[in-house]
Biopython code that builds the backbone (N, CA, C, O; Angstrom):
import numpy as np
from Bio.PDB.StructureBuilder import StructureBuilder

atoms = [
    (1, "UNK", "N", (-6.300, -9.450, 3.113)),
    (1, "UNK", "CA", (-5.812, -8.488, 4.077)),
    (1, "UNK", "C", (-6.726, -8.453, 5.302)),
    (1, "UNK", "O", (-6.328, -8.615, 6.455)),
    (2, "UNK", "N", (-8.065, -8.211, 4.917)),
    (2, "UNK", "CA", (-8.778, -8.896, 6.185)),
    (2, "UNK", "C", (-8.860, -9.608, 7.023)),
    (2, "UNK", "O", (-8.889, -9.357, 8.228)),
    (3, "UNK", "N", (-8.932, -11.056, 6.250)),
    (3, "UNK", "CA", (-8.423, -11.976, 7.146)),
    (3, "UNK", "C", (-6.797, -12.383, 7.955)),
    (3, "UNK", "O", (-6.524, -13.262, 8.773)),
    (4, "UNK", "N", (-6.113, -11.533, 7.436)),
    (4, "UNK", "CA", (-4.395, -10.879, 8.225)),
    (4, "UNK", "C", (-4.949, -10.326, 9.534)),
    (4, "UNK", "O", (-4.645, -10.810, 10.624)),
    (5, "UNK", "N", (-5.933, -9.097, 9.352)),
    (5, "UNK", "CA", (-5.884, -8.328, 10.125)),
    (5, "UNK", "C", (-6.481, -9.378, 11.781)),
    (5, "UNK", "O", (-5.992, -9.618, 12.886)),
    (6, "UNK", "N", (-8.017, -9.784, 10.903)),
    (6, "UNK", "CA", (-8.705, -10.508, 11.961)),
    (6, "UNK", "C", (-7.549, -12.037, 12.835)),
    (6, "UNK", "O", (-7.413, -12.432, 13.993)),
    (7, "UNK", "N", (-7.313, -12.202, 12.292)),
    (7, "UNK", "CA", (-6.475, -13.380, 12.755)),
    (7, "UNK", "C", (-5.409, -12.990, 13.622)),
    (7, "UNK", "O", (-5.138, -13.794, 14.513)),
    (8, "UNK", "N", (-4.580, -11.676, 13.547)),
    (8, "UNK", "CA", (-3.499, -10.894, 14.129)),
    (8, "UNK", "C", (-4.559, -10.572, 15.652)),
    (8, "UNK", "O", (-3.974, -10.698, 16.728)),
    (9, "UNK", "N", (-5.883, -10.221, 15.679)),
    (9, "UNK", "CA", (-6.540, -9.193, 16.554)),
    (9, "UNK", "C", (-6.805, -10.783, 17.110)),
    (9, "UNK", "O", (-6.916, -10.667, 18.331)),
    (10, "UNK", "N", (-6.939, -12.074, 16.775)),
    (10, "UNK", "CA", (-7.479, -13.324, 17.589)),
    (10, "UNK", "C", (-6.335, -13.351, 18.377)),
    (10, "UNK", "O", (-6.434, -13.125, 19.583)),
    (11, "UNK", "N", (-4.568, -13.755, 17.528)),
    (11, "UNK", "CA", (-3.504, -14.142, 18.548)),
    (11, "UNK", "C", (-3.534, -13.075, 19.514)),
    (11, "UNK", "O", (-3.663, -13.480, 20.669)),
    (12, "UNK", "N", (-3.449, -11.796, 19.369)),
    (12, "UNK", "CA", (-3.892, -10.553, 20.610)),
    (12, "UNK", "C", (-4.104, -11.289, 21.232)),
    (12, "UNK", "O", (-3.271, -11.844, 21.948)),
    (13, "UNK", "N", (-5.507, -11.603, 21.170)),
    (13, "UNK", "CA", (-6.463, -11.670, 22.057)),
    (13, "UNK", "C", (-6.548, -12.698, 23.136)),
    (13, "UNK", "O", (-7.033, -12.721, 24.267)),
    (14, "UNK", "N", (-5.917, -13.522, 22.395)),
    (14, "UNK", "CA", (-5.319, -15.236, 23.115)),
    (14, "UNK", "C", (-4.456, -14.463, 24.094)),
    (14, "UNK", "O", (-4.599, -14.006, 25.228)),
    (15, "UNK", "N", (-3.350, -14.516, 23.034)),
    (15, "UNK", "CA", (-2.142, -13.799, 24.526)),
    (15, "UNK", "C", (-2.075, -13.275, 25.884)),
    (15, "UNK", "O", (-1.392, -13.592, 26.858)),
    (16, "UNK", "N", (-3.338, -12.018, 25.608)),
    (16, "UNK", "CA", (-3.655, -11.723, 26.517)),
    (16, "UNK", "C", (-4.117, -12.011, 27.098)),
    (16, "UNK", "O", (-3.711, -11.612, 28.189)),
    (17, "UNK", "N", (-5.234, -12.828, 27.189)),
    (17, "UNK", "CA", (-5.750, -13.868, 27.870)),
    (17, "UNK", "C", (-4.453, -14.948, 28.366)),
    (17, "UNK", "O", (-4.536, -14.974, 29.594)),
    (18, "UNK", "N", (-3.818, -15.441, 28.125)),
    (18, "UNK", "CA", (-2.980, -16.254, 28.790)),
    (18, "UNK", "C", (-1.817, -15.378, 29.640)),
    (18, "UNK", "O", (-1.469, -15.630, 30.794)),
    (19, "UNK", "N", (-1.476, -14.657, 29.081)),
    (19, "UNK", "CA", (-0.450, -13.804, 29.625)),
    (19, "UNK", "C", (-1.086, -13.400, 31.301)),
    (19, "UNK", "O", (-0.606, -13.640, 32.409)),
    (20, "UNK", "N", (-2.330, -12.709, 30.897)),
    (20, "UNK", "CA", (-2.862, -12.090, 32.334)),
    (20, "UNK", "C", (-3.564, -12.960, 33.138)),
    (20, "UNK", "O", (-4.191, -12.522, 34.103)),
    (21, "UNK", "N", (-3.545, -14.177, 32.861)),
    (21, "UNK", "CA", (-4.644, -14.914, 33.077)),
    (21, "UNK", "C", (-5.965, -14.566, 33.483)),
    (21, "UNK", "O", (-6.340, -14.562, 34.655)),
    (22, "UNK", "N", (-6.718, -14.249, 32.416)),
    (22, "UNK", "CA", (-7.590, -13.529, 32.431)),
    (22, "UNK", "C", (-8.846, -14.944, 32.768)),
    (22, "UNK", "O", (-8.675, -16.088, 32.347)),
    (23, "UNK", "N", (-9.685, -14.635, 33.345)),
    (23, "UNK", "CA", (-10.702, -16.144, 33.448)),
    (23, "UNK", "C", (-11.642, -16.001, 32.011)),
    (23, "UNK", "O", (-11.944, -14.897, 31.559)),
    (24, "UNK", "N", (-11.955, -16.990, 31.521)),
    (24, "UNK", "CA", (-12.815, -17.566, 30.447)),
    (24, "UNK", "C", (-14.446, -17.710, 31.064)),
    (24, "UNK", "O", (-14.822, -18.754, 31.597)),
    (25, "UNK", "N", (-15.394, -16.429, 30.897)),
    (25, "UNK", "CA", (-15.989, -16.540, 31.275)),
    (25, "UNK", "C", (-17.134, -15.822, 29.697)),
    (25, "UNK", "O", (-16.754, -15.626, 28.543)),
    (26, "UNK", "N", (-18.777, -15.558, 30.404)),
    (26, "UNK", "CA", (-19.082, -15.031, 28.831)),
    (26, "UNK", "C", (-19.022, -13.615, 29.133)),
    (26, "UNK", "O", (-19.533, -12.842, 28.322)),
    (27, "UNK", "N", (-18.651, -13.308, 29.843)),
    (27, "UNK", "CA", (-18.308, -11.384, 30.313)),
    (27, "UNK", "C", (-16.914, -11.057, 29.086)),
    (27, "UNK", "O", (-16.852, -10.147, 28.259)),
    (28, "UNK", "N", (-15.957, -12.113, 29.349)),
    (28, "UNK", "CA", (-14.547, -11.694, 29.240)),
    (28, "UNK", "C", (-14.879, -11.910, 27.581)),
    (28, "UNK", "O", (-14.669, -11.086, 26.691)),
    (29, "UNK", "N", (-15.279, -12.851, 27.485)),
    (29, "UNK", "CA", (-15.266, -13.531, 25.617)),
    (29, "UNK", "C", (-15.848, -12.562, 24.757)),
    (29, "UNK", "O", (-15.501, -12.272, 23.612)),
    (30, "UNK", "N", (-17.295, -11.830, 25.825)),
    (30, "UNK", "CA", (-18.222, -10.697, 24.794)),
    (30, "UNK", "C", (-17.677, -9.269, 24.944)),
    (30, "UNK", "O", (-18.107, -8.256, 24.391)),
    (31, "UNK", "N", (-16.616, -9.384, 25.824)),
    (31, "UNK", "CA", (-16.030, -7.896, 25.491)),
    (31, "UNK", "C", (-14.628, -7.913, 24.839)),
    (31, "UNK", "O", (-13.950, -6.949, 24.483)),
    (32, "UNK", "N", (-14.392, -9.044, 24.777)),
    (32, "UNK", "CA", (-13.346, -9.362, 23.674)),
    (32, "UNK", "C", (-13.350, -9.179, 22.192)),
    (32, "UNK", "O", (-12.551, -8.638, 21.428)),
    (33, "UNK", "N", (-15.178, -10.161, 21.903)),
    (33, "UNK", "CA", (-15.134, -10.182, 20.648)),
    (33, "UNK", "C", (-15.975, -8.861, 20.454)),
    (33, "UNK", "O", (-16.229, -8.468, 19.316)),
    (34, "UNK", "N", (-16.394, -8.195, 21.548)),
    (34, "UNK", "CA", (-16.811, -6.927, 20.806)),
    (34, "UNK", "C", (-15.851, -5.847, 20.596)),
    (34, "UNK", "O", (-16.092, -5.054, 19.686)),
    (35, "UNK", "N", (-14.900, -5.712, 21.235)),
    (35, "UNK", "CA", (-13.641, -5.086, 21.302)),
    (35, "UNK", "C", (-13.110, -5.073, 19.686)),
    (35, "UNK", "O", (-12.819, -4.114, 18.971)),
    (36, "UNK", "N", (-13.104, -6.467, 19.420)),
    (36, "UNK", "CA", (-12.560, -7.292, 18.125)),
    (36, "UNK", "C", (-13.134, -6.666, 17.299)),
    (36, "UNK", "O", (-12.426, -6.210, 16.400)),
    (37, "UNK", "N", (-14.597, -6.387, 17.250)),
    (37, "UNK", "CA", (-15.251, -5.955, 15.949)),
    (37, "UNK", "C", (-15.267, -4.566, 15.611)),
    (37, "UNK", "O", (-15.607, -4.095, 14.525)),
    (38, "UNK", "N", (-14.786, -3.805, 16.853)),
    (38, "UNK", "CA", (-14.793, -2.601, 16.563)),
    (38, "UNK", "C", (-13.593, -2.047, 16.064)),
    (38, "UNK", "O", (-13.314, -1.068, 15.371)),
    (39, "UNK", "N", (-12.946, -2.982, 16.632)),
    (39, "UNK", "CA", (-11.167, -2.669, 15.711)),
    (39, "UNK", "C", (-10.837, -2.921, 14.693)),
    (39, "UNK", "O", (-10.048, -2.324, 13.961)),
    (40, "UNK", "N", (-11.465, -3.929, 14.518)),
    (40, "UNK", "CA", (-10.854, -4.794, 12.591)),
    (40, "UNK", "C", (-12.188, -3.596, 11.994)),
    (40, "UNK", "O", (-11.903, -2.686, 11.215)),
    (41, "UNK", "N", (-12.938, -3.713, 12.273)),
    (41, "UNK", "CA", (-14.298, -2.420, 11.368)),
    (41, "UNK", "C", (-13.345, -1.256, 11.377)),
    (41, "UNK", "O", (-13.323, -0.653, 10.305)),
    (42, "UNK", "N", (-12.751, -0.904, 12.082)),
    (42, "UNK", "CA", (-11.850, 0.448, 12.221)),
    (42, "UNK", "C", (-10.858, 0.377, 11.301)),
    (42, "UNK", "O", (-10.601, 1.345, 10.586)),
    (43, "UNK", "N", (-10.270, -0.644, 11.230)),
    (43, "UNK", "CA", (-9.385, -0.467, 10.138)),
    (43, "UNK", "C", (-9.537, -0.815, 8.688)),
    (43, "UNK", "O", (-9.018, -0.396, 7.653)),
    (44, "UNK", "N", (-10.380, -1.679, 8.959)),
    (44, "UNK", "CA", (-10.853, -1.548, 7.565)),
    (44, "UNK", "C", (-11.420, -0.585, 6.639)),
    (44, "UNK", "O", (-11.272, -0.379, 5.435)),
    (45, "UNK", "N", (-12.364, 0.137, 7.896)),
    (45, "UNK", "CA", (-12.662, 1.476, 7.051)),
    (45, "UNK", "C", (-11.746, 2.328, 6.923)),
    (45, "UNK", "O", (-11.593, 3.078, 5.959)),
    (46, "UNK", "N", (-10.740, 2.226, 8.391)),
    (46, "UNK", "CA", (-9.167, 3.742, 7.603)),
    (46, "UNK", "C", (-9.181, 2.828, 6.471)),
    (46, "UNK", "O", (-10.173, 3.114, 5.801)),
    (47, "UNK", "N", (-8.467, 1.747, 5.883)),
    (47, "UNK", "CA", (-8.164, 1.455, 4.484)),
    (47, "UNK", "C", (-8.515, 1.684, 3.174)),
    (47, "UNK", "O", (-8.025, 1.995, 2.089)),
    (48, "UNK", "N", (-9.659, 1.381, 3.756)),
    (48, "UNK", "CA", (-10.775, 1.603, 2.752)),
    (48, "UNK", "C", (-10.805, 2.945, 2.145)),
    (48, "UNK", "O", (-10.482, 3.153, 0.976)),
    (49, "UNK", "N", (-11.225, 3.901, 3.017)),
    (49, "UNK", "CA", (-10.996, 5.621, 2.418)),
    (49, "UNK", "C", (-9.451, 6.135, 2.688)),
    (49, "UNK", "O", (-9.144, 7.244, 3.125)),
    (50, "UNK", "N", (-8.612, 5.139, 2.350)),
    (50, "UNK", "CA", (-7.131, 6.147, 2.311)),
    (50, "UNK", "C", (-6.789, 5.902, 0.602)),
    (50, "UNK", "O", (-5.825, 5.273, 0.167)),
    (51, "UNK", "N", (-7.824, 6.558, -0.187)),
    (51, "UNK", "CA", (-7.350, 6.615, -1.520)),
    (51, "UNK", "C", (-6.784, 8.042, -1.869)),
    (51, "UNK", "O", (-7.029, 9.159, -1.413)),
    (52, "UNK", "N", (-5.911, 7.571, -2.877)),
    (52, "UNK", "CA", (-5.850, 9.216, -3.464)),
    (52, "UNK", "C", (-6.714, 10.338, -3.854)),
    (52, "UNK", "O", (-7.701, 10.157, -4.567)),
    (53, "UNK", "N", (-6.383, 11.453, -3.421)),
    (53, "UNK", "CA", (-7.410, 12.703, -3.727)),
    (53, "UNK", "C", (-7.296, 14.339, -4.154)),
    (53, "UNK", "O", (-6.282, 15.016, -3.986)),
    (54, "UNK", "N", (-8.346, 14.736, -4.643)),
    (54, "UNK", "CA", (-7.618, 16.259, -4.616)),
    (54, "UNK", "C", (-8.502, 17.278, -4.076)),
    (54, "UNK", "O", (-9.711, 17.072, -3.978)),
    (55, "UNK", "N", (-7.991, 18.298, -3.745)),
    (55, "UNK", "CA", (-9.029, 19.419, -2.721)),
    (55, "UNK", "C", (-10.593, 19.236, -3.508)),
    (55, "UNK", "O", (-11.545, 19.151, -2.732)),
    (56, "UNK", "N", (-10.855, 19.181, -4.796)),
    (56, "UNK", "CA", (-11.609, 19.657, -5.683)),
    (56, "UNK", "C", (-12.534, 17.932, -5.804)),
    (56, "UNK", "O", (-13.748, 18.088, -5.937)),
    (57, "UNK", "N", (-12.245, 17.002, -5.782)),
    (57, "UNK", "CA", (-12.968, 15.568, -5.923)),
    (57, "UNK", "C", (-11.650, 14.645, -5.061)),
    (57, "UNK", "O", (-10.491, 14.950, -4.778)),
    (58, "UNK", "N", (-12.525, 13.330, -4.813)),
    (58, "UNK", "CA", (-11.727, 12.001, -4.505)),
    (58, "UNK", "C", (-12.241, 10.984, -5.372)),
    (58, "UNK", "O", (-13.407, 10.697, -5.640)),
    (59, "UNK", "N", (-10.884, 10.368, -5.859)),
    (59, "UNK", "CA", (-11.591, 9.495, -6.648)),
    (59, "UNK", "C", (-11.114, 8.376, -6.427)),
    (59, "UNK", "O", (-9.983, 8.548, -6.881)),
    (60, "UNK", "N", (-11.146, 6.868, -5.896)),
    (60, "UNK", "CA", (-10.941, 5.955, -5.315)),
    (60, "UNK", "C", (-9.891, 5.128, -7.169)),
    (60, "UNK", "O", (-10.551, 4.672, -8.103)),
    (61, "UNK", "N", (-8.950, 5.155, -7.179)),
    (61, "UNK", "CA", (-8.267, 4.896, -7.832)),
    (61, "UNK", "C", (-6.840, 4.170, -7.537)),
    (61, "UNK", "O", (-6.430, 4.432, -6.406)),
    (62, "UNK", "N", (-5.926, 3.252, -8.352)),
    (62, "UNK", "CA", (-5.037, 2.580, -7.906)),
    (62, "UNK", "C", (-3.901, 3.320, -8.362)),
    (62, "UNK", "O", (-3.887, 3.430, -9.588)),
    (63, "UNK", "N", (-2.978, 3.843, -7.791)),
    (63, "UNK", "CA", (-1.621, 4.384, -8.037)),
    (63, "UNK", "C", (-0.582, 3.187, -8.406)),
    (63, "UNK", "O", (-0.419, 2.222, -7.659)),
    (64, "UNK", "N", (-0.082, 3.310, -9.306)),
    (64, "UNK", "CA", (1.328, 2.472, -9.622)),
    (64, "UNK", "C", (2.312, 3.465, -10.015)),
    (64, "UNK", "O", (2.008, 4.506, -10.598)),
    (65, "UNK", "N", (3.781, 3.055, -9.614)),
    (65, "UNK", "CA", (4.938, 3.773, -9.450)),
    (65, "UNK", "C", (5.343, 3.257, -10.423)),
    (65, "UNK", "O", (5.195, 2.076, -10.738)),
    (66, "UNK", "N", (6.102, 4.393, -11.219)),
    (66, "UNK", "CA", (7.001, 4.346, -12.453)),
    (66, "UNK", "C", (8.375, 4.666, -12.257)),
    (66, "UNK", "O", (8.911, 5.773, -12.193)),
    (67, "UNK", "N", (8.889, 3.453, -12.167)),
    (67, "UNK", "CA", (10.252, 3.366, -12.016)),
    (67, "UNK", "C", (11.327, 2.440, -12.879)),
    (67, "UNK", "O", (11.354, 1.210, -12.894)),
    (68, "UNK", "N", (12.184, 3.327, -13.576)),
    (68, "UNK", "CA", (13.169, 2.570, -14.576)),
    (68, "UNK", "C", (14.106, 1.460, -14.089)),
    (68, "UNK", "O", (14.450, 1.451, -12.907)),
    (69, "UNK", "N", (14.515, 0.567, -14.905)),
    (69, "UNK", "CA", (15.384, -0.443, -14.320)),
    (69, "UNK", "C", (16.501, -0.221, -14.238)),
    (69, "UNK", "O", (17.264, -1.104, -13.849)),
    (70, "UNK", "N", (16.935, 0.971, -14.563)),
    (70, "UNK", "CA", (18.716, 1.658, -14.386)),
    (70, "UNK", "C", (18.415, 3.121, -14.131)),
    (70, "UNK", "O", (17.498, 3.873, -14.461)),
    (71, "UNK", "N", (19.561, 3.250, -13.400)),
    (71, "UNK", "CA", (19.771, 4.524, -13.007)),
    (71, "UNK", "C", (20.351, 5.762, -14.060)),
    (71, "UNK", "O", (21.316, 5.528, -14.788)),
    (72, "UNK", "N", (19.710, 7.012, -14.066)),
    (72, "UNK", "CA", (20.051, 7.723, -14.848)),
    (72, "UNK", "C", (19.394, 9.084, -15.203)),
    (72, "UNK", "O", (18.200, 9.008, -14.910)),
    (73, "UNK", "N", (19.674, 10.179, -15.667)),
    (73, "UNK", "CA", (19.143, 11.601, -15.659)),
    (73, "UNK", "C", (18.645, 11.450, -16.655)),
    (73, "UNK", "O", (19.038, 10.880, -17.672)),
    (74, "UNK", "N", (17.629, 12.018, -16.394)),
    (74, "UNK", "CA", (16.171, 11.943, -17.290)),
    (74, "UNK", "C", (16.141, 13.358, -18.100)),
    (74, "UNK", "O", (15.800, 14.429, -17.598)),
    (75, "UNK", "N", (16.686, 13.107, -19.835)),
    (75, "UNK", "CA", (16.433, 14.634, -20.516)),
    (75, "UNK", "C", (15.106, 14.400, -21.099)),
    (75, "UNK", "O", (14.552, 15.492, -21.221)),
    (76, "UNK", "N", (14.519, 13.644, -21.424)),
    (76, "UNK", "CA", (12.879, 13.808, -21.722)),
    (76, "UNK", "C", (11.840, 13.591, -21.430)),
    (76, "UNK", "O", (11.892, 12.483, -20.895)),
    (77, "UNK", "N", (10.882, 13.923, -21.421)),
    (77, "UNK", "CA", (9.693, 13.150, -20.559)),
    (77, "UNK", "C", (8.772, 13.148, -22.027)),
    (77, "UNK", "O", (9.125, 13.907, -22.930)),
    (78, "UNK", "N", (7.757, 12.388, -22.181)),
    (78, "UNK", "CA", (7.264, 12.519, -23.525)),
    (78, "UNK", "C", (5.750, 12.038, -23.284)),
    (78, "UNK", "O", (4.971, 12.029, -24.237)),
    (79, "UNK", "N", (5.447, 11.741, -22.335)),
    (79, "UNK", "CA", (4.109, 12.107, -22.092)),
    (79, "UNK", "C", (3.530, 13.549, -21.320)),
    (79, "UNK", "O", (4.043, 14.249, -20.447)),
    (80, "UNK", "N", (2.252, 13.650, -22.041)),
    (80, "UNK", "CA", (1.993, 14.914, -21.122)),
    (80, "UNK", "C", (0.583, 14.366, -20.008)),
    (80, "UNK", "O", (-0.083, 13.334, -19.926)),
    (81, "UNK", "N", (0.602, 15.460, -19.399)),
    (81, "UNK", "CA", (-0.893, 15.316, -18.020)),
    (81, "UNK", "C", (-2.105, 15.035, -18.684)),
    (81, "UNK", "O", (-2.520, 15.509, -19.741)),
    (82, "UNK", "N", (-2.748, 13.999, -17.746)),
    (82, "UNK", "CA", (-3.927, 13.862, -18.127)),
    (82, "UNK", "C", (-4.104, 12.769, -19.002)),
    (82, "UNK", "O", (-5.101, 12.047, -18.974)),
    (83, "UNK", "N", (-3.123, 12.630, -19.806)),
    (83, "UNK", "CA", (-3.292, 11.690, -21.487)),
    (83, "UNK", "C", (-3.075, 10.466, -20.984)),
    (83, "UNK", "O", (-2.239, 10.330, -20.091)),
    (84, "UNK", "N", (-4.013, 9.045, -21.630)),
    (84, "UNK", "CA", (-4.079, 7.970, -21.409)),
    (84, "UNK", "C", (-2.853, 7.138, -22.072)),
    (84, "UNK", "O", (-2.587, 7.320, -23.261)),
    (85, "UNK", "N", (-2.238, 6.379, -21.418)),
    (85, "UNK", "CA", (-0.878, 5.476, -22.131)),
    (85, "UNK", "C", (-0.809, 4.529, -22.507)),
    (85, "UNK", "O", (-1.483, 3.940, -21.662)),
    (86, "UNK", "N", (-0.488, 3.764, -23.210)),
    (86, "UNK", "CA", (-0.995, 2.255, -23.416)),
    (86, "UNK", "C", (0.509, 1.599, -23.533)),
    (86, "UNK", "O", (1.577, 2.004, -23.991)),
    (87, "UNK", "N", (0.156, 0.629, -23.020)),
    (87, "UNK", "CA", (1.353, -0.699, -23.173)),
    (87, "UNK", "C", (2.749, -0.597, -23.361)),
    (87, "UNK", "O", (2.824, -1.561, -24.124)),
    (88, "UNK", "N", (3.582, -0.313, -23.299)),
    (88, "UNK", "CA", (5.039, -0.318, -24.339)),
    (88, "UNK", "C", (5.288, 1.045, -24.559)),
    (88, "UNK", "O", (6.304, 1.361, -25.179)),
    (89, "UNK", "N", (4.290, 2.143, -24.025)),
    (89, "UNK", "CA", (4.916, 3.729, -24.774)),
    (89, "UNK", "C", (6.054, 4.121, -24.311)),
    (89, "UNK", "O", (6.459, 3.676, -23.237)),
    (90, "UNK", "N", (6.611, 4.820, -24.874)),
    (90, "UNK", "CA", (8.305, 5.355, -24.048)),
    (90, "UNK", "C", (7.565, 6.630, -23.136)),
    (90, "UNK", "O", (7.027, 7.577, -23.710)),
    (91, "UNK", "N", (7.623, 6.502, -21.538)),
    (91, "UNK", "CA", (7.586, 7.547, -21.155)),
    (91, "UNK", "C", (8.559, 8.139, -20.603)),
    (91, "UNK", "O", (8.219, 8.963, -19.754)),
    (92, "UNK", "N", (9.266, 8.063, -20.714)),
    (92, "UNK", "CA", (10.705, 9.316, -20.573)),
    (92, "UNK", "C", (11.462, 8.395, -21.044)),
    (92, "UNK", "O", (11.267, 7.205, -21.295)),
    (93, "UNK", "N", (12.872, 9.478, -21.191)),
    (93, "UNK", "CA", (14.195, 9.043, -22.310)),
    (93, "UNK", "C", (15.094, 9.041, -21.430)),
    (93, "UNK", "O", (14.855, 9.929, -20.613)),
    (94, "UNK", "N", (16.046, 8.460, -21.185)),
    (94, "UNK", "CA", (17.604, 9.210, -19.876)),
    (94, "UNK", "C", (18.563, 9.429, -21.103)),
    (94, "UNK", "O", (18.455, 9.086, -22.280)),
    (95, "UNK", "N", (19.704, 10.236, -20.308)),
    (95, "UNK", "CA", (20.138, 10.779, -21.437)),
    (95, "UNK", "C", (21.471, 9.485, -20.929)),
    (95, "UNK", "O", (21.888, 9.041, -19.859)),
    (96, "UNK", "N", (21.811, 9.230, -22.607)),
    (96, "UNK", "CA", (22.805, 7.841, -23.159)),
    (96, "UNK", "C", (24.406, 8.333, -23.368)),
    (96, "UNK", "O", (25.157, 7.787, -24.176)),
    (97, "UNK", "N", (24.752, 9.321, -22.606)),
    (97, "UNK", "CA", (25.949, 9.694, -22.282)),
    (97, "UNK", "C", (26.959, 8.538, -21.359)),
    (97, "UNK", "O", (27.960, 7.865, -21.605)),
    (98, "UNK", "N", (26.355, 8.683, -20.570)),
    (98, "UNK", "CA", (26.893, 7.348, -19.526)),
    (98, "UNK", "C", (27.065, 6.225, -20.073)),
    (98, "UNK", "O", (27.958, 5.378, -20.072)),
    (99, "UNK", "N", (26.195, 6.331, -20.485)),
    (99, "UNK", "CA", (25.890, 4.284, -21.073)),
    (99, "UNK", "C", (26.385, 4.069, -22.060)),
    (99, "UNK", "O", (26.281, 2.886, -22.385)),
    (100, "UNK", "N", (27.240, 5.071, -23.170)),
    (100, "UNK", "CA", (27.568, 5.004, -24.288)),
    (100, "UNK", "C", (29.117, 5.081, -23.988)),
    (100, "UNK", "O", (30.013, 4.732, -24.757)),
    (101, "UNK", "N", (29.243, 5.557, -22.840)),
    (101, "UNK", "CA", (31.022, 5.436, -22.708)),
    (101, "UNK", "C", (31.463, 4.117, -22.021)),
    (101, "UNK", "O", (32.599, 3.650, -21.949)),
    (102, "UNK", "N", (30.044, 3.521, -21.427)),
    (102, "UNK", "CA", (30.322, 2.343, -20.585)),
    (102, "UNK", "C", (30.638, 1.617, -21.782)),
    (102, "UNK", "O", (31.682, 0.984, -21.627)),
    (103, "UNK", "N", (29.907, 1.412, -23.401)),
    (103, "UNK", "CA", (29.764, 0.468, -24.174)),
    (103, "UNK", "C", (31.064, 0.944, -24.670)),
    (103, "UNK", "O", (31.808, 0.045, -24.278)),
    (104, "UNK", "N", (31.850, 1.852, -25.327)),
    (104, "UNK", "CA", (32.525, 2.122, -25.282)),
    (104, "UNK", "C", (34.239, 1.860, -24.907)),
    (104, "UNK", "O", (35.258, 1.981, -25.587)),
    (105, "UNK", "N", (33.975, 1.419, -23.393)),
    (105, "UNK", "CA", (35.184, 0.940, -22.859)),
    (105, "UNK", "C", (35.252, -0.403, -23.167)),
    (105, "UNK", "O", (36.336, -0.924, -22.904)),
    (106, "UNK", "N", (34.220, -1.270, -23.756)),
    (106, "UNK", "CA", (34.063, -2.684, -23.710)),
    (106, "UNK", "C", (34.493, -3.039, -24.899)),
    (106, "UNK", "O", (34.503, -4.226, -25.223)),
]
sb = StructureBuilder()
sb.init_structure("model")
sb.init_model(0)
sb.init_chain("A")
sb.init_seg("    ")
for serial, (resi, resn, name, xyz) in enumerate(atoms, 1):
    if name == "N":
        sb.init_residue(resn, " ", resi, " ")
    sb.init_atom(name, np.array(xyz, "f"), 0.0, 1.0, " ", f" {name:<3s}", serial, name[0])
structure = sb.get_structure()
């Protein structure tokens, strides 16, 4: 992702230079690449501290989204807060009304 960012802030930097025709001198190059370093450092650090948090601690952690492969109303949930999950657990149930009339018609 770094090297995305830095490489995106070089074509910039070209462009503009050709676009405005800017002259190639060591004035133009050292306020370029200092320009450069202060921006890619800038974003790297927003990135860097945009982790999840709560009023009370931050704790630099990876979020993954839990999302089922079919659509459907959810009558159970069967994990509770806090508790660690492992591999394969059922965490919620949808309710098999739908899906049982679909099998049903077949």
């Amino acid at each position: 992702m770094d090297l995305l960012i830095v490489l995106t802030y070089v074509a910039f930097a070209w462009a503009i230079f050709k676009i405005f025709r800017i002259p190639v001198n060591q004035w133009t190059l050292a306020t370029a690449a200092l320009g450069g370093v202060f921006i890619v450092a800038g974003l790297i650090l927003l990135m860097n501290y945009n982790h999840p948090y709560t009023f009370t601690a931050q704790k630099a952690v990876i979020s993954i989204p839990v999302t089922p492969q079919v659509t459907g109303i959810v009558s159970e949930v069967t994990d509770k807060n806090n508790q660690l999950i492992k591999k394969g657990e059922v965490l919620f149930k949808l309710d098999p009304v739908r899906y049982q009339a679909r099998v049903d018609r077949l």
